[in-house]
TIDRENTOR-602144 format. One record per residue: residue in one letter; z, y, x of N, C-alpha, C in turn; residue number from 1. Coordinates in steps of 0.001 Angstrom, whole numbers, plus 500000, padded with zeros to 6 digits. Atoms other than C-alpha are relative to their C-alpha. Example, Ala and Ser with C-alpha at 12.3 -4.5 7.8 and 13.67 -1.06 7.14 Angstrom:
BEGIN
A 500000 498810 500890 507800 495500 512300 500000 501200 500900 1
S 499940 498810 499180 507140 498940 513670 500730 501090 499230 2
END
This chain:
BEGIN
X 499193 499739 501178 286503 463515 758223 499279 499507 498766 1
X 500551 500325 502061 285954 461721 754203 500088 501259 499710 2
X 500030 499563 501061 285117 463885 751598 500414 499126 498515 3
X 500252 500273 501666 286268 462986 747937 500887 498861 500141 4
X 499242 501008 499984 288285 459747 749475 501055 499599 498806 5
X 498761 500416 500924 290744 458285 746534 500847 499566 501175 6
X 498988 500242 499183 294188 457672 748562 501199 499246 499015 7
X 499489 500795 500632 296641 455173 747329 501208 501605 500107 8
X 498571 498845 500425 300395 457574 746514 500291 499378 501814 9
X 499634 499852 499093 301592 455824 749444 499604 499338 500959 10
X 501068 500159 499748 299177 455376 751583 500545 500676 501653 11
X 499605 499684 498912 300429 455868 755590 499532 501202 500235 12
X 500878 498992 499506 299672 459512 756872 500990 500781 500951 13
X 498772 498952 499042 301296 461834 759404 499811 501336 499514 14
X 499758 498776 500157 301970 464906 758559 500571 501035 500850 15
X 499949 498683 498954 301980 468402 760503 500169 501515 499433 16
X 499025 498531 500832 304122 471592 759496 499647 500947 500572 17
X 500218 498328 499826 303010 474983 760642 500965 501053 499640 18
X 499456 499176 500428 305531 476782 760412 500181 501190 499912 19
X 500152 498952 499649 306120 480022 759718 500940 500847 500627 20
X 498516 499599 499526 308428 481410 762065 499271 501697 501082 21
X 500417 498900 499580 306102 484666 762341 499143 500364 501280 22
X 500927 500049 498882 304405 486067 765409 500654 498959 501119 23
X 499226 501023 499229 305032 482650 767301 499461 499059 499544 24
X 500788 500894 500501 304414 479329 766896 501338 498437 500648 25
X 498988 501365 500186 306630 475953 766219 499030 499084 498826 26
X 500715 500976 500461 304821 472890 764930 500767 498612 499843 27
X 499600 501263 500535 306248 469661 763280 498937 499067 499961 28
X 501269 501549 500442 304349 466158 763324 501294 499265 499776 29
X 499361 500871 500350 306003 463931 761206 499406 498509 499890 30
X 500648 501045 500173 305022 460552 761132 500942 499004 499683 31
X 498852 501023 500707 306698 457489 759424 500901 499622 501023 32
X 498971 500742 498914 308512 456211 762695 500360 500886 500832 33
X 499306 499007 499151 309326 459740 764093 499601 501169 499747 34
X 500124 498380 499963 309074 463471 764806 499809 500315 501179 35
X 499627 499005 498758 307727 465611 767490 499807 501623 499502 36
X 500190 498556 500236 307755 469178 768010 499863 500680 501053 37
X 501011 499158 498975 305345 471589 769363 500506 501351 499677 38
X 499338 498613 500006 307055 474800 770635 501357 499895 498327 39
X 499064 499471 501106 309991 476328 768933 500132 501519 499935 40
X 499715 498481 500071 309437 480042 768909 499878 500558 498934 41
X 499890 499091 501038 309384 482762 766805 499863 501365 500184 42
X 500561 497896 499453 309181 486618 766080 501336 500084 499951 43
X 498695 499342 500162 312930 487152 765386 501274 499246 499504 44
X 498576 500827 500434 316683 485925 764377 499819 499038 498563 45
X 499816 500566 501004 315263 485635 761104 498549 498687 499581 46
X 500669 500662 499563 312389 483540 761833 500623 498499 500448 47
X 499522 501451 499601 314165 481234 763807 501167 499540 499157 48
X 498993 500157 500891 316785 480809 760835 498685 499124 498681 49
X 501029 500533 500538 313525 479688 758609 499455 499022 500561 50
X 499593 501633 499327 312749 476991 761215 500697 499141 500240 51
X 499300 500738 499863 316090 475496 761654 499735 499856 498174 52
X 500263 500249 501331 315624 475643 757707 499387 499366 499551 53
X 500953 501259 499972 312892 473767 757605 500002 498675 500685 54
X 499214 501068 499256 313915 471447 759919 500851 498920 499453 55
X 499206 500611 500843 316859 470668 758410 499599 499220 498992 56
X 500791 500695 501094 314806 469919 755122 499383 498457 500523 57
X 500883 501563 499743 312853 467305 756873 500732 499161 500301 58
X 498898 501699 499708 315561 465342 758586 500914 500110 498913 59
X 499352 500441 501070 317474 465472 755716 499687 498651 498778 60
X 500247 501253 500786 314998 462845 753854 499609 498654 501003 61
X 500105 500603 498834 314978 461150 757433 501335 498896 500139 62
X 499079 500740 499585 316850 457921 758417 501047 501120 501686 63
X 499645 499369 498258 316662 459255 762536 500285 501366 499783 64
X 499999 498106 500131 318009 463216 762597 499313 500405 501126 65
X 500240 499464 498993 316570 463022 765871 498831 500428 499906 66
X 501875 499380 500054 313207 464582 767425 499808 498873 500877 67
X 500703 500950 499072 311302 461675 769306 499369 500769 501175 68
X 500885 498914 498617 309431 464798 771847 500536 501580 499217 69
X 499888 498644 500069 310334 467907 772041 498914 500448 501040 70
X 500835 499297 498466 306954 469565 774126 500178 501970 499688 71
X 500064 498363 499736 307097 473249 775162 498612 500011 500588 72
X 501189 499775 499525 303342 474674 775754 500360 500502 501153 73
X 500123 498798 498729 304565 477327 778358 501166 500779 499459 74
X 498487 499210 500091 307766 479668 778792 499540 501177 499644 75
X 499981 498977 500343 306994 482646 776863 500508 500006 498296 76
X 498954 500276 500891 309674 483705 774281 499225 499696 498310 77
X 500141 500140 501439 307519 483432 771101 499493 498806 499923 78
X 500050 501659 500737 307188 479714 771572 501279 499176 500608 79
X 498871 501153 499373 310744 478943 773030 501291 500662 499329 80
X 498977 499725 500509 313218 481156 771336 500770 499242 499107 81
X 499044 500913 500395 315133 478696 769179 500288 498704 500928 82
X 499814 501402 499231 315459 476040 772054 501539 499930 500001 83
X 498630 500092 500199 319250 476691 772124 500160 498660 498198 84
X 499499 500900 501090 320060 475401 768551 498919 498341 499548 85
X 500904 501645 500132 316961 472653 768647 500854 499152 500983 86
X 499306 500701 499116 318602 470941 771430 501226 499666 499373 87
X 498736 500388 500424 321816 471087 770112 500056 498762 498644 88
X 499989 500432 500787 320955 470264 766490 499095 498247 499995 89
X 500900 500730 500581 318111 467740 766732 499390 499378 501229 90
X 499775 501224 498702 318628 465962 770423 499233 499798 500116 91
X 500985 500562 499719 315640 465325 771720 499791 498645 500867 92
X 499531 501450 499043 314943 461792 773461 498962 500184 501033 93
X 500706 499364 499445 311938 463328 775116 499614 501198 500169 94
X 500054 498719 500095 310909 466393 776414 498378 500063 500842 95
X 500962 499623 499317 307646 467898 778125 499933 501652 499576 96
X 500487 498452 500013 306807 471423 779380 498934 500259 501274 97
X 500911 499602 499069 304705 472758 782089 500869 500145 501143 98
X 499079 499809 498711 307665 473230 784795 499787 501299 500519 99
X 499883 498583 499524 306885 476957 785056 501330 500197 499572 100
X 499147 499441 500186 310303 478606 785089 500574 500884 498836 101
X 499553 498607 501245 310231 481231 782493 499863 501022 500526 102
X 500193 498251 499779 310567 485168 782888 501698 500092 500098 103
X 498346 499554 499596 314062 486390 784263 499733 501536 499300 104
X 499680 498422 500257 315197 489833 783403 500903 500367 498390 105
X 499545 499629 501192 316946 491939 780358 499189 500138 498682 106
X 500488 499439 501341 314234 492331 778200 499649 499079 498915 107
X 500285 500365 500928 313465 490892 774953 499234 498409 499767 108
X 501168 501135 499889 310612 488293 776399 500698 499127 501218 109
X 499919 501297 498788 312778 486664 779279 500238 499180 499183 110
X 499918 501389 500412 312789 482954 778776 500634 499621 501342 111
X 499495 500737 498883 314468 482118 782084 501235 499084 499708 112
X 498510 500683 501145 317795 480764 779766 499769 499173 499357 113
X 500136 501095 500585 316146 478998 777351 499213 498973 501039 114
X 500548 500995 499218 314261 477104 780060 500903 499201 500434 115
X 498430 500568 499704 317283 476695 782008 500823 499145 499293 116
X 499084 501254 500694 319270 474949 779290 499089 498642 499619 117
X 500443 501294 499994 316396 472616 778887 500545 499213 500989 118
X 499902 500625 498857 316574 471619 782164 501314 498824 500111 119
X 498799 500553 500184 320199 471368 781763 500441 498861 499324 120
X 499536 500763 501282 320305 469145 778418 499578 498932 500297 121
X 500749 501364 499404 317714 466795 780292 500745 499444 500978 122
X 499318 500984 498672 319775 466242 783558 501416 499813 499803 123
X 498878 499854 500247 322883 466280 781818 500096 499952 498166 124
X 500185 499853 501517 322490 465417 777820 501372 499956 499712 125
X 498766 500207 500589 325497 465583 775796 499938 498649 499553 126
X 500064 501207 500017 327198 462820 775124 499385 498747 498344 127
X 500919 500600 501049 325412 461619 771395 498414 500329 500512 128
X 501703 500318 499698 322199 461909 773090 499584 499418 501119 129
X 500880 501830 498940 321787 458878 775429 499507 501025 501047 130
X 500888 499638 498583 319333 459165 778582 499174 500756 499427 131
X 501068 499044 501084 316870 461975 777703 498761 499795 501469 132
X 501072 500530 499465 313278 461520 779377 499546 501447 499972 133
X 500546 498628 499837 311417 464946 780886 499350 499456 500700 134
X 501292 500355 499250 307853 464832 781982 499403 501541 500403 135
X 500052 499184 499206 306795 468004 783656 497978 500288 500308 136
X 501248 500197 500247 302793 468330 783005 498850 501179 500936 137
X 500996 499364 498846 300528 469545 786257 498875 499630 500003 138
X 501010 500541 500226 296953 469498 785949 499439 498916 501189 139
X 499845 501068 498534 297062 467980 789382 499775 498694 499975 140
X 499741 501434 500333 298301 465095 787789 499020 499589 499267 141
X 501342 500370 501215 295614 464794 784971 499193 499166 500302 142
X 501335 500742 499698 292791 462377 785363 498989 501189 498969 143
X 500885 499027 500372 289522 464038 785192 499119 499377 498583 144
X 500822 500743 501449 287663 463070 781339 500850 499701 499089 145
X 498970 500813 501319 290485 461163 779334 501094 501052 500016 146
X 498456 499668 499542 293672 462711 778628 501221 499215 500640 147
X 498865 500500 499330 296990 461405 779982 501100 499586 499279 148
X 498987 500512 500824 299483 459165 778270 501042 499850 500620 149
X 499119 500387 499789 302730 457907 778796 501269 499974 498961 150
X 498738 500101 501317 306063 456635 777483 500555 501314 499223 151
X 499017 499361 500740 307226 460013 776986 498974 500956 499931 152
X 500859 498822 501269 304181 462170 776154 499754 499200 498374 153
X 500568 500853 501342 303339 459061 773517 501433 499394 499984 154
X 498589 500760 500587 307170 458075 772340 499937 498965 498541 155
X 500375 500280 501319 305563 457004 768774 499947 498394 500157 156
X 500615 501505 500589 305008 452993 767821 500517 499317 498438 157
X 499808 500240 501299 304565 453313 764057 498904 498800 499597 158
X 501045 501494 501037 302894 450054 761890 500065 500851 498639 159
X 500936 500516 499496 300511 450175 760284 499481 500405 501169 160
X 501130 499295 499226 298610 453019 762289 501127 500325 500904 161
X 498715 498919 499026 300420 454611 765429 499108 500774 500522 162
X 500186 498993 499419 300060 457915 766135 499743 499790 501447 163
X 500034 499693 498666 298838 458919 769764 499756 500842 500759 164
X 500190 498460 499578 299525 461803 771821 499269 499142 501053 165
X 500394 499647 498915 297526 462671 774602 499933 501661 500685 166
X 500296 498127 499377 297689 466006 777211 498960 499898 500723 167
X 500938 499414 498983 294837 467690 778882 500003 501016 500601 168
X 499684 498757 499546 296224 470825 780242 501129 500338 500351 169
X 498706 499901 500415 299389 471797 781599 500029 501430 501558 170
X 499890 498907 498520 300057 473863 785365 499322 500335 500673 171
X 501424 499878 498571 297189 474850 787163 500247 499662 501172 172
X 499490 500501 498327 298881 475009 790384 498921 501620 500846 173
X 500763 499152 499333 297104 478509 790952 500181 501299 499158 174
X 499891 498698 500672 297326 482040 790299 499203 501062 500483 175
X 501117 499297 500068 293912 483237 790755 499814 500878 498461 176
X 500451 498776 500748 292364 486121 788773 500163 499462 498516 177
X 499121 501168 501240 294119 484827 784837 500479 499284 500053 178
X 499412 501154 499931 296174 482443 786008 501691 500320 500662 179
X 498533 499648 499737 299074 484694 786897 500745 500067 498654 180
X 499457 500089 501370 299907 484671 782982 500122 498223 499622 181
X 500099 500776 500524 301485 481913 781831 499555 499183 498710 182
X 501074 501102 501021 299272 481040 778843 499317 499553 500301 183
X 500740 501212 499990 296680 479644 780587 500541 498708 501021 184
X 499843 501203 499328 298758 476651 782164 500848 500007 498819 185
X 499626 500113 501358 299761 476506 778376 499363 498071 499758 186
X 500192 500742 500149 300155 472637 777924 498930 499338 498700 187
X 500604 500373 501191 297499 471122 775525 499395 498285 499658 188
X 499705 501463 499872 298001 467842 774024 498749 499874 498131 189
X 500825 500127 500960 296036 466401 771067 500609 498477 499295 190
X 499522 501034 500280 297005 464015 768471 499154 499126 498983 191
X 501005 500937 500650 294973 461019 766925 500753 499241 499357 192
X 499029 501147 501027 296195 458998 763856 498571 499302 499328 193
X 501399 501056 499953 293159 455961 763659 499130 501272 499586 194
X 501260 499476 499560 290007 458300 762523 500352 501401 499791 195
X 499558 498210 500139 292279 461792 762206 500544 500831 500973 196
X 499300 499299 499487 293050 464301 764652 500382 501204 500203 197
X 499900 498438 499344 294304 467569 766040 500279 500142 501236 198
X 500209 499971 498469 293951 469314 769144 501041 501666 500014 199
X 499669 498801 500085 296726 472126 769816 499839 500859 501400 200
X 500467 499508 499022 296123 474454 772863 501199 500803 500566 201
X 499087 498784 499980 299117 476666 772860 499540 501655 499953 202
X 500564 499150 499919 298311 479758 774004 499010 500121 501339 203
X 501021 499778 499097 295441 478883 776503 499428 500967 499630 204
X 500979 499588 500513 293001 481400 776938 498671 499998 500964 205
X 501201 499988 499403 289340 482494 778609 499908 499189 501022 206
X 500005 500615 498965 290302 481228 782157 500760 498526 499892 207
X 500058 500966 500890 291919 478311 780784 499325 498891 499401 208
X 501147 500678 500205 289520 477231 778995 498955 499626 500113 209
X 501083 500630 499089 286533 477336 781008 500838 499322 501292 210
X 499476 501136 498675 288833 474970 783712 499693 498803 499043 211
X 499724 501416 500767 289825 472683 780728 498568 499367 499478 212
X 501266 500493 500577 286159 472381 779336 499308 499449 501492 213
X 500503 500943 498549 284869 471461 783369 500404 498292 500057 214
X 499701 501380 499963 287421 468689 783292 500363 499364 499121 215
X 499679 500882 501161 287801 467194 780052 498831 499361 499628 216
X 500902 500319 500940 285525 464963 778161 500025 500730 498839 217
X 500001 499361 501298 284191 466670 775262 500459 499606 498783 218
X 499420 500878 501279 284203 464167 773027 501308 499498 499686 219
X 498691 500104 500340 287939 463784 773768 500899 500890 499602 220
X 499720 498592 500813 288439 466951 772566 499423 500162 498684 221
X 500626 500189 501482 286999 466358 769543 501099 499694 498775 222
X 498906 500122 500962 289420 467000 766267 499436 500440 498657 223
X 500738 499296 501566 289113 467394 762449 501166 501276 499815 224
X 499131 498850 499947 292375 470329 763022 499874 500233 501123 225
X 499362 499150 499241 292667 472985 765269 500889 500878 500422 226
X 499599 498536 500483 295149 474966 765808 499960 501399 501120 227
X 500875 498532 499220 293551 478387 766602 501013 500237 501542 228
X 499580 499406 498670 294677 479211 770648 500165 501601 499552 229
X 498804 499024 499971 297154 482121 770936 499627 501062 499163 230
X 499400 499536 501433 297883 482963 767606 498604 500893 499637 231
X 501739 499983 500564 293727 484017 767088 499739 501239 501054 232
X 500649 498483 499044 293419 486296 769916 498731 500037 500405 233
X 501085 499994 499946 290524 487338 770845 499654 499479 501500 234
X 499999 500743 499020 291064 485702 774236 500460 498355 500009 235
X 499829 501644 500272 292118 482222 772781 499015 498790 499378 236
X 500848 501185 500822 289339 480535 770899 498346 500852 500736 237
X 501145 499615 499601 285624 480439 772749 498756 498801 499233 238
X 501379 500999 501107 281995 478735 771142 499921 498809 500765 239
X 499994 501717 499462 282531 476163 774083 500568 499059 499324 240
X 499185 500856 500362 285576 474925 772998 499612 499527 498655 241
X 500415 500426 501177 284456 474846 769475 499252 499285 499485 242
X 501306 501039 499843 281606 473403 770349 500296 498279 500333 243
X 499371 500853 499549 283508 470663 771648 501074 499212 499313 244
X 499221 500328 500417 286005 470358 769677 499562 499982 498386 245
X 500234 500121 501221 284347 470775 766136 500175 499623 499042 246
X 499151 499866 500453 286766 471171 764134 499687 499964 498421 247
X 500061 499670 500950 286640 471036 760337 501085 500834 499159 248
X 498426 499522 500454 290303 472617 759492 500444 500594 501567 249
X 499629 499277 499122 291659 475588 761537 501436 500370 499891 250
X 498600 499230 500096 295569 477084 761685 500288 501260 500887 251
X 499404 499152 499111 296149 480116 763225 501508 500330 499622 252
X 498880 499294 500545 300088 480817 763336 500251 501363 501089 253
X 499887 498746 499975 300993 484116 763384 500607 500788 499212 254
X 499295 498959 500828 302860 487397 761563 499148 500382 499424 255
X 500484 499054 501382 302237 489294 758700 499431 501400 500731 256
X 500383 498581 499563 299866 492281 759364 500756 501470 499694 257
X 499537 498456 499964 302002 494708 757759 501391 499864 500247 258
X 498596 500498 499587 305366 493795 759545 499493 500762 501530 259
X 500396 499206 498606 305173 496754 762296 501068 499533 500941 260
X 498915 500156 498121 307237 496503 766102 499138 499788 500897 261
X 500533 500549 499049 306582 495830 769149 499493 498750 500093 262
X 500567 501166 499729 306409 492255 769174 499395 499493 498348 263
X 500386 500001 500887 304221 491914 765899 498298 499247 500141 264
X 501200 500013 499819 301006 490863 765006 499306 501259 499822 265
X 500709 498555 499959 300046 494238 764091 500198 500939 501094 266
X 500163 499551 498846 300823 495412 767147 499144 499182 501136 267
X 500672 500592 498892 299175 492652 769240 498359 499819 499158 268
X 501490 500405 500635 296158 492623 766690 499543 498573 499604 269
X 500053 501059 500319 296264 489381 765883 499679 499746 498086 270
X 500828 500626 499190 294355 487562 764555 498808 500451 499976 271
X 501624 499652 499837 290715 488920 765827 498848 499726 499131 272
X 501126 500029 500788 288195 489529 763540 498823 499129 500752 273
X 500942 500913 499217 285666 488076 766338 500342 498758 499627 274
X 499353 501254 500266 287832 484931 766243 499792 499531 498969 275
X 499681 499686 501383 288003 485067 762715 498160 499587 499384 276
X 501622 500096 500226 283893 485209 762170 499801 498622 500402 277
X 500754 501306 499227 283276 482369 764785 500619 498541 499183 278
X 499367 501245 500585 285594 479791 763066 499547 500066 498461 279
X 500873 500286 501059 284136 480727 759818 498462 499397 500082 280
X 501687 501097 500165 280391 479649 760693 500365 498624 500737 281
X 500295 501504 499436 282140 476812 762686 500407 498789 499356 282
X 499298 501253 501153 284178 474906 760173 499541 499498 499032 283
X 501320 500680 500708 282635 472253 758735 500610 499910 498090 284
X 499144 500250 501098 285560 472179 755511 499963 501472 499042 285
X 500323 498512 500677 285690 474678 752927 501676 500287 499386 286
X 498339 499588 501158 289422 476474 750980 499497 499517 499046 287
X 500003 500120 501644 289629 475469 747444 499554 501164 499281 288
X 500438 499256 500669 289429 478823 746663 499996 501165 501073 289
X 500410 498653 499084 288023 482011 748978 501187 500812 499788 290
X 498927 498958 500350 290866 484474 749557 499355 501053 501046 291
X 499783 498999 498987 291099 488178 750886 501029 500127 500937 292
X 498573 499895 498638 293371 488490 754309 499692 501529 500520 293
X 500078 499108 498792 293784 491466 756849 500198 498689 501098 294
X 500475 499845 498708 291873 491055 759832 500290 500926 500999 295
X 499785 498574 499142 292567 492787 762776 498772 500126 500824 296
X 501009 499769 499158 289559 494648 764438 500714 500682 501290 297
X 499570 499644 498554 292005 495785 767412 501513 499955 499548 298
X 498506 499898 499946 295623 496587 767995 500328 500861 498476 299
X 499737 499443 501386 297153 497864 764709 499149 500572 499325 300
X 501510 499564 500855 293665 498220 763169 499549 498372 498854 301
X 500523 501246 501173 293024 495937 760196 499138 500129 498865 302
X 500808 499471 501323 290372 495369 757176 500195 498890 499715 303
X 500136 501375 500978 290360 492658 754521 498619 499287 500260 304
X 501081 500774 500017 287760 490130 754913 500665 498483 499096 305
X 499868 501751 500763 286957 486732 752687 500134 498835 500666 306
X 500111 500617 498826 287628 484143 754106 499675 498207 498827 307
X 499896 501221 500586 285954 480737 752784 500082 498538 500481 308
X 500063 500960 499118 285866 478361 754983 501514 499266 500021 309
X 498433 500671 499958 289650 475659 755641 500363 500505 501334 310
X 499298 499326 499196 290649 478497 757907 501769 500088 499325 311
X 498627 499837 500709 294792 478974 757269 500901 500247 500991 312
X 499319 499453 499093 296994 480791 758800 501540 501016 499278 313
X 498557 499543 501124 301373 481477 758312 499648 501430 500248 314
X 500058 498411 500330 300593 485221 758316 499526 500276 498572 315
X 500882 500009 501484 298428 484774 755219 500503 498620 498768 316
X 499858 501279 500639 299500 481205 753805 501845 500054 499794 317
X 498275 500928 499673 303496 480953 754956 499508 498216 500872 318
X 500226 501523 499044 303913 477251 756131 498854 499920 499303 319
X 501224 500822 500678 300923 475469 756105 500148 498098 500440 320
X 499948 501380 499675 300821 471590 755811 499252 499558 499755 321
X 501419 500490 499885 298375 469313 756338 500339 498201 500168 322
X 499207 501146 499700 298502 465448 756087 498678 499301 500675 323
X 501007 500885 499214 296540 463053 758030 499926 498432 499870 324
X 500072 501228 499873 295679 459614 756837 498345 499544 501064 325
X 500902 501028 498916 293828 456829 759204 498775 500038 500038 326
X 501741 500240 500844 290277 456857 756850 499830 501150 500565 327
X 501155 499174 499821 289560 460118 758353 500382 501139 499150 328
X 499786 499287 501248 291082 462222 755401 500918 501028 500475 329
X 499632 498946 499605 292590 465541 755911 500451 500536 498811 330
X 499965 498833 501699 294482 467202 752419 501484 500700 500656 331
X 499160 498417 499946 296135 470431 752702 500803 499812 498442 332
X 499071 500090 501261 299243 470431 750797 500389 501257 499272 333
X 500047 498407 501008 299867 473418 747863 500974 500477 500815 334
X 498581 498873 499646 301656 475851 749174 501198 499540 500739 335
X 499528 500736 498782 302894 473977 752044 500921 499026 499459 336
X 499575 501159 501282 304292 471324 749373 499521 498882 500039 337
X 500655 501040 500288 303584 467780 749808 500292 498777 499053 338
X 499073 500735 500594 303823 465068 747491 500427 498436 500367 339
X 499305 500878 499121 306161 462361 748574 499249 498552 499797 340
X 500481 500865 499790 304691 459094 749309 501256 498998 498595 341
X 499128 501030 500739 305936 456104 746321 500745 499397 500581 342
X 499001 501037 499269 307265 454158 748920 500798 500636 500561 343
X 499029 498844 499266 309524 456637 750256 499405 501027 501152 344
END
């Protein structure tokens, strides 16, 4: 990552939305020649009404309305609940998920429906959305060191720079001792724009991540963004990975600490003060200006801590945006506000 870089106004960069769609997690990469999007979940009706909102906003100054990838990390409802109206609204031409099923049943967290209509929209698109492309991501498949490309994890070919996904994580293919939860076969793809990247994880956690650190190259895990593994739990982010991935700019998304329920961050404790410490001595970037947050030291237990370091997170921030030019340069936009490139 530059420090201090001058940047022309319009000056190629991709840009990556955080949105805040509460305890959950939906991610925008915009880049001049397309859009993907990582997860679409959320905490609630009104959540996912603030992501199609945002959404909207973006393809609105968009030639294409479409999404170039739609990836799902893993079938659990606080990263798939708006898949109904994404599909509908914003057609995907690609898709990727992990090919776990989802959760059947009445309660609150099945995802067996929204999976299902993926499935559906892929082997059967409506008719304004052409042939649609689904890739299905088993670690099986992975090569051991590099990540794994293809036409439809990497859909992008922008000039000058082109974006480039890569995955390193997706199905185990096992449901040994942590591996009966679907977060850790939580797909994790990473994206490089010439010397800028990020690495998102979903919600991998402990078991997880000591597999993915065996078979990955380190150095291909290497990003100037992270965004914090499952939503800052204290089972999502370890000193390997960090170590590995050494990160200068962090995101945890997540809910507001004082927004009580069941499915909350103040009920799941999110995000971990542990967590919370380690990414402060690890980030090499600093905030503009130190703020106080609630921390959670357990399940609905919280204290304010400073936080100075280019930690940021929608519980504390709202959206957070972040742009990524080629040189290496990383600027966090005000108040999730960016300003528009001269050339359009």
């Amino acid at each position: 990552m530059l420090v201090g870089t001058v940047l022309a106004q319009d000056a190629p960069r991709v840009r990556v939305h955080f949105i805040d769609v509460g305890q959950g997690d939906a991610t925008l990469i915009e880049a001049p020649c397309g859009t993907v999007l990582i997860d679409a979940g959320g905490e609630n009706e009104q959540t996912t009404e603030h992501l199609l909102k945002t959404l909207d906003a973006v393809f609105a100054k968009r030639e294409d309305k479409r999404l170039d990838l739609l990836l799902l990390t893993h079938p659990h409802i606080d990263h798939l609940r708006a898949i109904p109206e994404v599909l509908e609204r914003y057609r995907p031409r690609n898709i990727i998920d992990n090919g776990q099923p989802g959760e059947a049943g009445d309660h609150g967290g099945a995802t067996r429906d929204e999976v299902d209509a993926i499935l559906k929209y892929a082997d059967r698109p409506p008719a304004n959305a052409g042939e649609v492309a689904i890739q299905r991501i088993h670690v099986r498949d992975l090569p051991r060191g590099p990540g794994m490309v293809s036409a439809v994890i990497d859909p992008l070919a922008c000039s000058p720079v082109d974006p480039r996904f890569e995955v390193f994580w997706g199905e185990f293919g096992s449901t040994a001792r942590g591996f009966d939860n679907a977060n850790n076969h939580s797909v994790v793809v990473k994206l490089s724009y010439g010397e800028t990247s990020a690495l998102f994880t979903g919600d991998l956690q402990d078991a997880g991540i000591q597999e993915l650190l065996g078979r990955a190259d380190r150095s291909a895990l290497d990003a100037d963004i992270y965004q914090v593994g499952h939503h800052g739990s204290h089972n999502g982010t370890t000193r390997g990975l960090l170590y590995a991935v050494s990160p200068a700019y962090a995101v945890i998304s997540m809910g507001p600490a004082d927004r009580q329920g069941g499915f909350t961050a103040h009920a799941h404790g999110h995000p971990r003060r542990e967590i919370v410490d380690m990414l402060e001595s690890e980030l090499s970037a600093q905030r503009n200006e130190p703020v106080d947050v609630p921390v959670a030291t357990g399940q609905r237990t919280f204290t304010n801590t400073r936080i100075y370091k280019a930690l940021y997170a929608t519980g504390w921030d709202g959206d957070v945006v972040m742009e990524l030019f080629a040189d290496g340069t990383v600027r966090v936009c005000e108040k999730g506000v960016c300003a528009e490139p001269t050339g359009g």
